[in-house]
Each structure stands twice: as structure tokens, then as C-alpha cells.
C-alpha positions in Angstrom: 0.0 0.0 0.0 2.7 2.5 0.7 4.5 2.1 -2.9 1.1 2.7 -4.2 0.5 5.7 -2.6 4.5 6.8 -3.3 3.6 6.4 -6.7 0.4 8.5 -7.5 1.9 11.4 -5.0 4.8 11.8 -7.6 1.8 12.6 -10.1 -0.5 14.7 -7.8 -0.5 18.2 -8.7 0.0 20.8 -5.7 -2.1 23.8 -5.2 -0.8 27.0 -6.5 -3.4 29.4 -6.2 -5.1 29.1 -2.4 -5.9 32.4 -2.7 -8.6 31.4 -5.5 -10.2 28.6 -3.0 -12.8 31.1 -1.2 -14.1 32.2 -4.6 -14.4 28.7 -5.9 -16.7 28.2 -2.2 -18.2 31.1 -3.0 -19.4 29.6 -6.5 -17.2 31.3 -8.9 -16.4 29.7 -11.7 -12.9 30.2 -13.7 -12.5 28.5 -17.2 -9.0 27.9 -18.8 -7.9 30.0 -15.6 -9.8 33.3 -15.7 -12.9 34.4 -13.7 -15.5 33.8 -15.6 -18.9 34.5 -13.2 -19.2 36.2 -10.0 -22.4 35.4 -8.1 -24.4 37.9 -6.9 -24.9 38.8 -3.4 -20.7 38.1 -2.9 -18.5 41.0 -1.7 -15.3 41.1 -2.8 
């Protein structure tokens, strides 16, 4: 089990934008990377 899990970390891709992760909560949606709909009723 632990060579399994060795093996798909190497592939796992880490966060780089944690910033973004309250707007995707918020319901946001990005497409190819760029904000693409802010809900309404969400303050910046």
C-alpha cells in the first residue's frame, strides 16, 4: 500500500493558487484559468 501511494503522490499536482479557493466556495467559476462568473450577493 505505501508504494502505491508513493507512486500516485509523484503525479499529484499541488495547489498554487489558495488564494482562489474562497471564490471557488463562493461559487465562482474560472474556465481555462480566468474568472469567468461572480455570483451575486458576494463581496469582494
Amino acid at each position: 500500500m505505501f508504494k502505491l501511494i508513493e507512486s500516485a503522490q509523484a503525479r499529484w499536482r499541488a495547489g498554487n493558487a489558495p488564494h482562489l479557493v474562497s471564490l471557488v466556495q463562493a461559487g465562482a467559476r474560472f474556465e481555462h484559468g480566468q474568472l469567468i462568473e461572480w455570483p451575486e450577493g458576494i463581496a469582494a
